[in-house]
C-alpha positions in Angstrom: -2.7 -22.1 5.7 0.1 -20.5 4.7 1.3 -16.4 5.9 2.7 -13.8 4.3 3.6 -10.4 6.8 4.0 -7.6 5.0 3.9 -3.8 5.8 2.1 -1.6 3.3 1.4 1.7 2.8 -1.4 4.2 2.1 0.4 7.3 -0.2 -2.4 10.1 -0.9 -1.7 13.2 -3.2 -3.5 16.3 -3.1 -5.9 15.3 -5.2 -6.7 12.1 -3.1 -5.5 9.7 -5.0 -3.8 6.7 -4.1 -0.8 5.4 -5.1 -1.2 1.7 -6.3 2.1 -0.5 -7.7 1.9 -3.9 -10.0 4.6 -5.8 -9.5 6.4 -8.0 -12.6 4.5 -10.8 -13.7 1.5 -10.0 -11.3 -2.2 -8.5 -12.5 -3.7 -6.8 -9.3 -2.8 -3.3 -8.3 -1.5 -2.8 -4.5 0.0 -0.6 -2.1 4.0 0.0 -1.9 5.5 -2.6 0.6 6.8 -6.0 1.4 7.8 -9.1 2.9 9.5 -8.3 6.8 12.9 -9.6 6.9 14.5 -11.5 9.5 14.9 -9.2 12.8 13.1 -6.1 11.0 9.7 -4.0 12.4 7.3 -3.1 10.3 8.1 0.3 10.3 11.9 -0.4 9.0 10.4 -2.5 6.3 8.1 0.2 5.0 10.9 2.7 5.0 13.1 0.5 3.5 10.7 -0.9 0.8 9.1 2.7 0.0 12.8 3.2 -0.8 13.5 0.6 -2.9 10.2 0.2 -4.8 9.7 4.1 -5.7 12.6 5.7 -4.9 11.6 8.2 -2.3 12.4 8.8 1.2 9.3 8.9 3.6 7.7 9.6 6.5 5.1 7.4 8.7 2.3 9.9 9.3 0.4 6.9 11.0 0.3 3.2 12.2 -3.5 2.4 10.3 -3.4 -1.3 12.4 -3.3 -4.9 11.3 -5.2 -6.8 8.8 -5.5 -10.4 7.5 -6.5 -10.8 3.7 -6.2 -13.3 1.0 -2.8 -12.7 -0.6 -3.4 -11.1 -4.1 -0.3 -13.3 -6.0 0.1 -16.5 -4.0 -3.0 -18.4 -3.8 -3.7 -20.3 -0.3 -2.0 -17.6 1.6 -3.2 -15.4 4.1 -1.8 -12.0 4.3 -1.1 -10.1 7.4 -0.5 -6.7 7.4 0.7 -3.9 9.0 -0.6 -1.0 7.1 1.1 2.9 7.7 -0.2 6.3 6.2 3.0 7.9 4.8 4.0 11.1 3.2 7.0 11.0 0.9 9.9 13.2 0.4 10.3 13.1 -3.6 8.3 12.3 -6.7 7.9 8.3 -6.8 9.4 6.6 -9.6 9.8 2.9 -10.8 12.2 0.7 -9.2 12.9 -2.6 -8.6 10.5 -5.1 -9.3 7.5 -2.8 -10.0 6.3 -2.5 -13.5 3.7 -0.4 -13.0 2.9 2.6 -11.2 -0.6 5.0 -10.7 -2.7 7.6 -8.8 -5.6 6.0 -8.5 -9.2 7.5 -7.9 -11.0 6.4 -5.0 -14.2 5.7 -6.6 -11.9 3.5 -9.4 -13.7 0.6 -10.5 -11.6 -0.5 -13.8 -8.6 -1.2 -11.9 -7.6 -5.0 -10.3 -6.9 -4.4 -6.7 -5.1 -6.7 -4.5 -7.5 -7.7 -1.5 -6.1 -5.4 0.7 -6.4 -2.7 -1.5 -9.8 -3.4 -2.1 -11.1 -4.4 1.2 -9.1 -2.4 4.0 -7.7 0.3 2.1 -9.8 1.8 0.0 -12.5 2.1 2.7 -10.6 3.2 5.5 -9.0 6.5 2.6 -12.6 7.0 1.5 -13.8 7.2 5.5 -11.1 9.8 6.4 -11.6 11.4 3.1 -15.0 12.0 3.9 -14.6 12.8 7.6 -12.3 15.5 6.6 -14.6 16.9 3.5 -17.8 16.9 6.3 -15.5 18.5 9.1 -15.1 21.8 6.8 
């Protein structure tokens, strides 16, 4: 099988939404991030891809761990990856290859989610969500 390593992150506003990006030519919804290049830690990449995707400068608020999905474009890949919670800097905005950006809802259920949106994400943002709402 065939890997992709990426690092993605969680972004959260204060209304606890997440922020979800569709790349050109794609159909499923998924977190800002990308491919590690050559001699680059995950943390670089996510800075560097937050950057170029949506604009903003950020900080890494939290190493979330490392998770293997399907990949959401390239079929008969596994995805690895290395998933931050990050606060940013500025208001996101389009760039790059993204053609779409939104806050989405935790309980969403219209929206296509990549794999690792839908399976690692989501829960782990709902979980602290809900730790934080039954700690007050």
């Amino acid at each position: 099988m065939n890997i992709i390593t990426v690092a993605a992150a969680i972004i959260l506003n204060d209304q606890n939404q997440l922020l979800l990006v569709r790349k050109q030519n794609t159909a499923s919804f998924m977190q800002v991030g990308g491919k590690l290049e050559e001699n680059e830690s995950p943390e670089q990449t996510m800075l560097r891809e937050i950057k170029e995707e949506i604009g903003c400068d950020a900080k890494i608020n939290a190493f979330i761990g490392r998770f293997e999905t399907p990949a959401a474009n390239e079929p008969n890949h596994l995805l690895v990856s290395y998933v931050y919670w990050v606060g940013l800097s500025q208001i996101p905005q389009i760039n790059a290859e993204i053609a779409e950006m939104k806050w989405v809802d935790l309980d969403d259920t219209v929206t296509q989610l990549a794999p690792l949106t839908q399976d690692v994400v989501m829960p782990w943002v709902k979980k602290k969500f809900i730790e934080k709402i039954e700690a007050v």
